[in-house]
Every structure is written in structure tokens, then in C-alpha cells.
N, C-alpha and C positions, 0 to 999 in steps of 0.2 A: 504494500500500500504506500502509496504516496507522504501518509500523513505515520507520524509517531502510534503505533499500535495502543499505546498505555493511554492515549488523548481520548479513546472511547472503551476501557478498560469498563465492565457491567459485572452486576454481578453473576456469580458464577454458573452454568447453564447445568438444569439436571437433567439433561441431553447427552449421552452418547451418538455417534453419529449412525453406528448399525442401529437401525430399526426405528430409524425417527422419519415420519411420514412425510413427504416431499409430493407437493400436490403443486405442479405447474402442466400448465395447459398446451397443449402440443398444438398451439395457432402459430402463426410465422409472421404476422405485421403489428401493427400497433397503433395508434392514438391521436392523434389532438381533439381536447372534449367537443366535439362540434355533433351537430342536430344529425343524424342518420335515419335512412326510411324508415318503415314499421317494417321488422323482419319475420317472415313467412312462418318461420318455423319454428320462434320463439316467441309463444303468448307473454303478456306482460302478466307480472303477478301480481296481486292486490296483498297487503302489507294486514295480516289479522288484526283485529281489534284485541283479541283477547293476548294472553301470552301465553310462550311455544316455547316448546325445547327443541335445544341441539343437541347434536354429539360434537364432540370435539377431542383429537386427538390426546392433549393431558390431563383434560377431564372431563369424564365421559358424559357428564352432563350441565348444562349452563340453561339458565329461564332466559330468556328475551323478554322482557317487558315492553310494550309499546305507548312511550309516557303520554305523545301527543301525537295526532296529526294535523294536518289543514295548514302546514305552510308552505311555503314557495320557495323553490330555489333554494335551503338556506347556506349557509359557506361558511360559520362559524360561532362559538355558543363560548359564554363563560358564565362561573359558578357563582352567586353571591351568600357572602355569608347568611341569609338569613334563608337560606333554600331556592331562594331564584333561583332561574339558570335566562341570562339573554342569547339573545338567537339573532343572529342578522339575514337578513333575506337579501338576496343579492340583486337578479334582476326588478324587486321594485322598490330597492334603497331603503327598505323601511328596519327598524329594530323592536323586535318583538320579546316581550315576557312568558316565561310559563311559570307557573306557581303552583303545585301541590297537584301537578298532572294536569293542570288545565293552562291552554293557550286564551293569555287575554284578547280578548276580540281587537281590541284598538292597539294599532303601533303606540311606540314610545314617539313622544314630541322631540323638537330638537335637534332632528338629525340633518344634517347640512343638503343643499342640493345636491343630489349624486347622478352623471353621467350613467347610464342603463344601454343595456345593449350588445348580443354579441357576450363576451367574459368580463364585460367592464360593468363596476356598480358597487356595493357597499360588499365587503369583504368581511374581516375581521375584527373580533371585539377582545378587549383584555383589560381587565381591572387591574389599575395601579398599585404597585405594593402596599401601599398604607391605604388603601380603602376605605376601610373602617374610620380612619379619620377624616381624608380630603374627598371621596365618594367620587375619584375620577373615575371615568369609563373612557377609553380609548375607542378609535375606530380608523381603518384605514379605511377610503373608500377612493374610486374613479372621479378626478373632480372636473368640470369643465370649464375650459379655458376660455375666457371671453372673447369675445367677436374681435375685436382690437389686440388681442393678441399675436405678434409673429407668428407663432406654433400654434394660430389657432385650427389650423387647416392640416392636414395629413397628408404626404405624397398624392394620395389619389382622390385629394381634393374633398373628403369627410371629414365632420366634425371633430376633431381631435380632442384628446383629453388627458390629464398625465395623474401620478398618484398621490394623495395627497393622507397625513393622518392627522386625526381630530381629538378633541379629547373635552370632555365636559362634565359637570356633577351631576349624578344622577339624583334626581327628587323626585319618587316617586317614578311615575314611567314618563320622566321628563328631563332630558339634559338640560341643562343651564351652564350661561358662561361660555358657552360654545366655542372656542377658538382651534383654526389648522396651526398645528407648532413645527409642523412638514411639509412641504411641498415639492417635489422630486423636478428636475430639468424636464420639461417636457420633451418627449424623446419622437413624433411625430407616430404615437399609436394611441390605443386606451385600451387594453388587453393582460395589460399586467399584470398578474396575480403580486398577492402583497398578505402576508404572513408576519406575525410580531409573538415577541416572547421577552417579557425582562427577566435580565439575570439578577443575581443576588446580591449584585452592588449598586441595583438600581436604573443600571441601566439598559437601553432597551433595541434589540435586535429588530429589525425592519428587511423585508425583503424585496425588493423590487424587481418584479418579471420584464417581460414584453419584449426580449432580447431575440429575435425568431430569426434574423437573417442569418444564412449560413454559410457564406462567404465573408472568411477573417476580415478582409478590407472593409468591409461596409458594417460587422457587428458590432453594436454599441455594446455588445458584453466584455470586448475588449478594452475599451474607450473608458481611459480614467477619468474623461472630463463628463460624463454621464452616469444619471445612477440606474438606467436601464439593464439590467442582468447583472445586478449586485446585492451581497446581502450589506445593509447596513447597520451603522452603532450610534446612538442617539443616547444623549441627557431626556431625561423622563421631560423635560420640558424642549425638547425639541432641537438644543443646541447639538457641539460636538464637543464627548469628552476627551481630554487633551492626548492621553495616551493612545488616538487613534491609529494604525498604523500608515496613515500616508499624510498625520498631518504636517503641515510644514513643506509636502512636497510639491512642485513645481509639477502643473498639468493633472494631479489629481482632485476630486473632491473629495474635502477632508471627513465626508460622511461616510467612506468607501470603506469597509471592513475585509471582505472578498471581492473580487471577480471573476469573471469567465462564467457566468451561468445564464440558463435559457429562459424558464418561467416558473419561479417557485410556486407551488400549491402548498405548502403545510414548512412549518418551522417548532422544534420543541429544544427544550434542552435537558442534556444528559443527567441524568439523575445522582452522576458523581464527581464527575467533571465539571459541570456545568456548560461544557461547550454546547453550541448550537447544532442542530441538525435539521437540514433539509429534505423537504422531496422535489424533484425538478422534473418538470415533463421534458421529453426530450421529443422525436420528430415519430419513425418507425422503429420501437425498438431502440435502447438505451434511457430511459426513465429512471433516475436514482438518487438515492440517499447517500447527502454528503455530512461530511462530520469537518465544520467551518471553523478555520483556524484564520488569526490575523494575518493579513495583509498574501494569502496563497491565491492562488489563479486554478481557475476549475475546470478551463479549457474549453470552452464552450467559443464557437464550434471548430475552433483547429484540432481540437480531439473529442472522439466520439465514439459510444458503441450503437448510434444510431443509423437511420436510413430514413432517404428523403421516401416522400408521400408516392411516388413513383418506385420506390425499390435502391434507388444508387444511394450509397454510400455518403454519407456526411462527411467523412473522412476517412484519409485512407490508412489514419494512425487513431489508435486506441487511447494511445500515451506518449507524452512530450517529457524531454526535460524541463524542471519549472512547473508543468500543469501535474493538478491533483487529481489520485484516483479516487473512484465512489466508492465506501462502504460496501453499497448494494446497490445493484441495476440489475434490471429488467428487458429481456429480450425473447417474448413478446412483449412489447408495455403495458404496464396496466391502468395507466393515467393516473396516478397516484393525487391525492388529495392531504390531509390531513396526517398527523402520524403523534404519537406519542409511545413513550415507556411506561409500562407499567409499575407502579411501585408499590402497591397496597398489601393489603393482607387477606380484601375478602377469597382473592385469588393464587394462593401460595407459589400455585402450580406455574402461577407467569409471570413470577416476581422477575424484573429484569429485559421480559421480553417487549419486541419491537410492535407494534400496530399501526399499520399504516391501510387508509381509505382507498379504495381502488373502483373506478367510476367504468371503466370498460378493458375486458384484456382482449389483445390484437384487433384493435379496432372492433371485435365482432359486442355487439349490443345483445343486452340481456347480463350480462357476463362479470358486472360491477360486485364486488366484494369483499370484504375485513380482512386483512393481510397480517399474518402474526410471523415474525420473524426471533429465530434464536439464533444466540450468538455465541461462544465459548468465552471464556473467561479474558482472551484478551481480545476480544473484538471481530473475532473470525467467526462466517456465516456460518452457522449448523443446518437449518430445517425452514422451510416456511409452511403455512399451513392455510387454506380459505377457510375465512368464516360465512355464514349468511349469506351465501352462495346463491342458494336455494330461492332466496325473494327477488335475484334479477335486480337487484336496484342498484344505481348507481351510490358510493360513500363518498363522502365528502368530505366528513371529519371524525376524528373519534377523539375522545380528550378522558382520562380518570377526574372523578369527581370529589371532592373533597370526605364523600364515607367510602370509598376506596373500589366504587365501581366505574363501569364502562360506561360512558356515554356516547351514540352512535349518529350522526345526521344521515338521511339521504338526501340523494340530492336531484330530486325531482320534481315536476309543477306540484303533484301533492305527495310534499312528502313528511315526512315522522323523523320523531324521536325517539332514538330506543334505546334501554337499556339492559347493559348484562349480567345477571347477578347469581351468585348460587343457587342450585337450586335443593341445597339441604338448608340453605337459611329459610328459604321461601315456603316451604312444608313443614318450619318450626312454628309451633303456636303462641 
């Protein structure tokens, strides 16, 4: 690997490699999340009301609970101490409550105008570490650039839009205070996916997608003077903290932490390290999880395990001197979404292990499913395994929730919230 093995050191896997179940799907293409026909031979499945069990490879049985349905699109959820959980809806910018299993009928107030459309719209949500006192809510969302704008126009002459994050107090299901403490170079798209997670000094991880061109000369993933196909490092109020690695440098911006990436879906951080980890979509094939070190290059796209939408080769090199390899990739892709570590106790069995949301594998629809990834003690793949296979639906996000369960988005016009819990708790009286 590219990066220091010990930099995602987890805890220890009770996986041996004989006999651990290896469920990858023998399709040959892969991905970017866009609308595809209604496919013939795969009926779409309707999401039960009541809750179901699974089997699952470490343990043999897990409830699904199905906490809510009737939302739209959503792209990301945080917990609030007093049992909330916010939900953001993507394609119609809105930010929604659930409380004690029920979706409140009305959005939250508040939330700034957001470009829709296409992958562009409100994203992610994450509560400030001191919550409990200053009651920010963060949101990255697609913001739109105004008519007088330079960049307000896109190569081919459509409304352009670049990413911008928000942050406000929540009172009740209403921001207040409202202010962007971000707003990214407008990089002449609105596509971006945009992922956030603060570390535990405060400060706060920012992804910025939108990076698609695959010719080195023309990718702004390259391009220090853009924050297009970069992860960035942000003061909780928006500034840059001074130990950035490029700040002070000539042609960089000093908000740049990594580069060389394509389009983040999900960002968590390591439960001992505390480095960052990504999911990146990539073209046909090469979609992966990277473990984000300062100031490294990702490679994106003069190295690839990817294929363009036609079949050729992104590249005709894997790996570069200088560029980082992935953790994990995907060939087929499975459009990865969302991803977190487990760390809790309701589920001993995967204390440690990877989940990552998977919205379609090799392009083929229907096919969207919960990705559980094991790892050995220093970082080396063991096993992966599909969850919830079976519902057909695209995942979006999965996040642990503060009493130590799963929490699942899909991501569909109507889609749910689910969750996963023992099911010898759930049969205890």
C-alpha cells in the first residue's frame, strides 16, 4: 500500500481467511449513479412495513426494523442527543426530523436556497462537537451562483453551481443564524458530492467531488489552485487551520488536505487513528476507499483501476510514484455511498468492521446493497459480505447511532429508514 499500514491499524479481525464468505458478483462494468430504464427482469421490491430478518454470515440472525418511510432522495442523517435523528433530502433541498419512529410532516425552516438537479442539492448534515451547548447543525449543500457571476455558466452553457457548507442553531425544526462559512472555487459543474466529519481536535474534514474529466491536462483533481476533487481541513468556523499541509505554498489552496480524487460519496473517521476515510466513485470499475493522509495525491485520473463508460481504460497505470493506493476498490463498482466503522457492542460480532452503502453493482439496477468489509489487524482486506441485498434498493448511507446500532438510508423517490438490531434483544421482554 501506498500509505503506512499502522495509519488504519483496526481492531483485531475474528476472521481467519479459510472459510470466511466472499460474496462478489461476477458482472464486468460499473457505475455513475444516473436514472437507468425499468429492467425487465428485475421487479422493484417494496421495503415491508413491519420488521424482517436476515441471515448474515457472523451472525446468523439480525431484525431490520423499518423506523420510517415517505422520504425522498435522502443523502445523509445525524443523531441528536435527545433521540432525533435529521435526514436531509437531496433532490428537494429540504431537512427533515424523525422523532420516536415518526417523520414530521413539515421540513425544518432555515435551510438556504439549494441548487437541485441531476447529483447537485443538499447533501450532508453533522452536528458540531459541542452541540449540546452552541446547537450548530452543519450542512453542505449545491449552492447557486448568481447570474453576474463569471462561473455562472458551465462549459455547455447551464446553470452552474459550486459547493458551499452552512451551519446554523437549531431551535426546534428551525435553523437560525444561518450563515455559509465555505464556499469552494466554482469549478464550472454542480455535481459534486460533498461529505464532512470533524475530528477530535475540532476540526473539520470537507470533501469536494465533481472532479470527472479524465485527461491529467484538463482534471481539476490535479489542480492545486481548485478544491474540485479534494478532501478538505476546515476550522469549525470555516477558516484554515495553520498546520494545513500546503499552507504557505505558492499555487495551492490552503484549504487542500489531499488531492487527486474523483467524486466523494461518504467520509468517516477511523475509530483509532482518527484519520479520514473515503468512498470515491470512480468511472467502470475502480470505486474505493481511501485512508486520507496530509498533503498525499490519490491519483485521480493518471492512475486508475477504472474504465471509461465505453470499456477503455482510464489508465494505463494502476500506480504512480507519488500517487496513493486504495485501501479497497471495486471492480465491478458498486457506487458506493456512505460508509462507517462499527464500534459498539450491540454487535460484538463486527466490532471493527467496514460498512459501506452500495447504490448499484456493474451498473446493472436492482442490485444496491450494505457492504461489510473485514480487515486483519493491520489493515489488510479479509472478506466482504452483502447485506439487504434482497430489497433491491439503492444505500446511500449507513452511520452507528449513539445506542450502538445501524442506521441505514435508501436512496430512493420513496425511500426509508432502517434499522439493525439484535434480534435476541428484540425477543427480550
Amino acid at each position: 500500500m501506498g500509505s503506512n499500514p499502522a495509519a488504519y491499524r483496526r481492531i483485531a479481525s475474528r476472521f481467519a481467511l479459510a472459510g470466511v464468505l466472499l460474496l462478489v458478483p461476477p458482472f464486468a462494468a460499473a457505475q455513475e449513479e444516473q436514472a437507468e430504464p425499468e429492467p425487465p427482469g428485475l421487479p422493484r421490491v417494496t421495503v415491508p412495513d413491519e420488521p424482517f430478518v436476515i441471515n448474515t454470515h457472523a451472525i446468523a440472525e439480525v431484525r431490520v426494523v423499518v423506523v420510517t418511510k415517505g422520504l425522498s432522495r435522502p443523502w445523509g442523517m445525524a443523531f441528536l442527543p435527545d433521540g432525533g435523528i435529521l435526514v436531509t433530502e437531496r433532490d428537494l433541498g429540504t431537512l427533515r426530523m424523525v422523532r420516536d419512529g415518526v417523520l414530521d410532516p413539515e421540513p425544518g425552516a432555515g435551510v438556504p436556497a439549494v441548487f437541485t438537479g441531476g447529483l447537485a442539492g443538499l447533501m450532508d448534515v453533522a452536528l458540531h462537537p459541542d452541540f449540546d451547548e452552541n446547537r450548530l447543525v452543519y450542512l453542505t449543500y449545491t449552492r447557486p451562483l448568481p447570474d453576474d457571476d463569471p462561473g455562472a455558466r458551465s462549459a455547455d452553457g447551464g446553470r452552474a453551481a459550486t459547493v458551499a457548507l452552512v451551519r446554523g442553531r437549531l431551535d426546534g425544526m428551525a435553523l437560525r443564524d444561518v450563515e455559509d462559512v465555505f464556499v469552494a472555487e466554482p469549478f464550472g459543474g454542480s455535481t459534486a458530492g460533498a461529505r464532512m466529519g470533524f475530528a477530535p481536535d475540532g476540526s473539520l474534514y470537507l470533501t469536494v467531488g465533481g472532479a470527472f474529466r479524465t485527461d491529467p491536462a484538463e482534471s481539476l483533481a490535479q489542480d492545486p489552485g481548485s478544491h474540485a476533487g479534494k478532501v478538505l481541513r476546515l476550522n469549525a468556523d470555516g477558516s484554515v487551520p495553520d498546520d494545513n499541509p500546503f499552507v504557505g505554498r505558492e499555487g495551492y489552496l490552503p484549504e487542500i488536505f489531499s488531492l487527486g480524487h474523483r467524486n466523494h460519496q461518504g467520509l468517516t473517521l477511523h475509530p483509532e487513528t482518527f484519520a479520514p476515510l473515503t468512498t470515491e466513485h470512480a468511472v467502470q470499475g475502480g470505486d474505493e476507499v481511501n485512508v486520507i493522509e496530509a498533503g498525499k495525491n490519490y491519483g485521480w485520473p493518471i492512475v486508475s483501476y477504472g474504465r471509461q463508460y465505453d470499456g477503455e481504460r482510464v489508465s494505463a497505470r494502476f500506480w504512480a510514484p507519488g500517487m496513493e493506493e486504495p485501501l479497497v476498490f471495486w471492480s465491478p463498482s458498486i457506487a458506493p455511498g456512505g460508509l462507517t466503522f462499527y464500534t459498539g457492542d450491540r454487535f460484538p460480532e463486527w466490532q471493527g468492521d467496514l460498512f459501506v452503502g452500495a447504490m448499484m453493482t456493474g451498473r446493472i439496477r436492482g442490485t444496491g446493497h450494505l457492504e461489510r468489509i473485514v480487515f486483519n489487524e493491520v489493515g489488510e482486506e479479509l472478506a466482504r459480505e452483502w447485506l439487504l441485498a434482497e430489497l433491491r434498493q439503492r444505500i446511500r448511507d449507513v452511520r452507528q447511532a449513539p445506542d450502538g446500532l445501524l442506521y441505514v438510508l435508501t436512496d430512493e423517490d420513496e425511500a426509508a429508514l432502517l434499522r439493525l438490531e439484535p434480534v435476541a434483544e428484540a425477543s427480550e421482554p
